[in-house]
Structure formats: structure tokens, C-alpha cells
N, C-alpha and C positions, 0 to 999 in steps of 0.2 A: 371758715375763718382762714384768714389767710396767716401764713405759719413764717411771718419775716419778725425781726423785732419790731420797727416801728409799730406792725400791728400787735404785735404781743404787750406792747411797750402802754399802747392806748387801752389794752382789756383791762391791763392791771389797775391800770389809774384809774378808769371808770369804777372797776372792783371795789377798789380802798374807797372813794367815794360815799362807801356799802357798810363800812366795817373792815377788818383783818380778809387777809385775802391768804389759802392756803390752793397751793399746788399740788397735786398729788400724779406721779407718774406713775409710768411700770416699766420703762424701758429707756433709764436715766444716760443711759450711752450711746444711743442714737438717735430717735427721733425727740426723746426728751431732751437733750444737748442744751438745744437753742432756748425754748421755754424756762428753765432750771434756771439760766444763764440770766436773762431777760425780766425773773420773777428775782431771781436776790437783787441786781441791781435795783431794781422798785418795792424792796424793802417787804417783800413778801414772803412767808414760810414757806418751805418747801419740806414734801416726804416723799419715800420711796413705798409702793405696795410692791413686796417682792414678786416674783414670777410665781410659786407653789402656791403663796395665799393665791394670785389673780387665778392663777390654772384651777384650785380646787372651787372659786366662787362660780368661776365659769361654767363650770360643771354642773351647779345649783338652777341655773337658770335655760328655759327652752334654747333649742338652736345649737347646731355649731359652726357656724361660717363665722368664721376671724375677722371683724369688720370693724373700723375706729368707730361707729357711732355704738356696736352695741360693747366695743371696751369701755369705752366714755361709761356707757349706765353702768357696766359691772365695778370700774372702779368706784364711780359716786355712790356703790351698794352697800360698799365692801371698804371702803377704806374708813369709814367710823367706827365701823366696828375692831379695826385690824391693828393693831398699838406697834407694829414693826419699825416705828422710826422714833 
């Protein structure tokens, strides 16, 4: 996916389309910036999953190579369960 608004700007819409649309980050100050930014303006929730929750969920599951696709699953694991925001 490509990580500009316009494209951020068309997931959300298509999202809400769906239902309520929640964003959930873990690294709200840097790569999270733009997306954050991009989901309030489209009227979208937004949480943080802190760093110790992601770090100890990461723990839980096989692997440890640091890689956005398998952060992507650990947060859609881990953040219903995780009430931080």
C-alpha cells in the first residue's frame, strides 16, 4: 500500500463504507505521523498500542525478524485485547 495521503485518504473512505473505521498504531511519531494525520481528518478513531504491550505480544508469537507485515498481525492480535488508549 502505498503510504501518501491520497492513498491513505481512499482506504479510509472505502473502510467507512464497512462500518466505523479504527486505526491502531505503535509508532505514533514517525511512521505513524502521516496515517494518524490522514485517519482524523476522515473522521476515523484513532489508538496507540504502546511499545511494552507490542514488545511483550511479540514475544508470544514465532520469529523475531522486525518486519511491517508481521507487526501488522501482532498489532491486529493484540490491540483488542489491550485497552491502552
Amino acid at each position: 500500500m502505498s503510504r501518501d495521503e491520497a492513498s491513505l485518504r481512499t482506504v479510509f473512505d472505502e473502510l467507512k463504507d464497512h462500518g466505523s473505521v479504527l486505526l491502531i498504531v505503535d509508532q505514533p511519531n514517525t511512521v505513524g505521523a502521516l496515517p494518524i494525520a490522514v485517519a482524523r481528518t476522515c473522521d476515523c478513531a484513532v489508538a496507540y498500542l504502546p511499545g511494552l504491550a507490542m514488545r511483550n505480544a511479540a514475544d508470544l508469537y514465532p520469529g523475531q525478524a522486525k518486519t511491517d507485515p508481521r507487526d501488522a498481525f501482532i498489532i491486529a492480535k493484540t490491540a483488542p485485547i489491550v485497552r491502552a488508549w
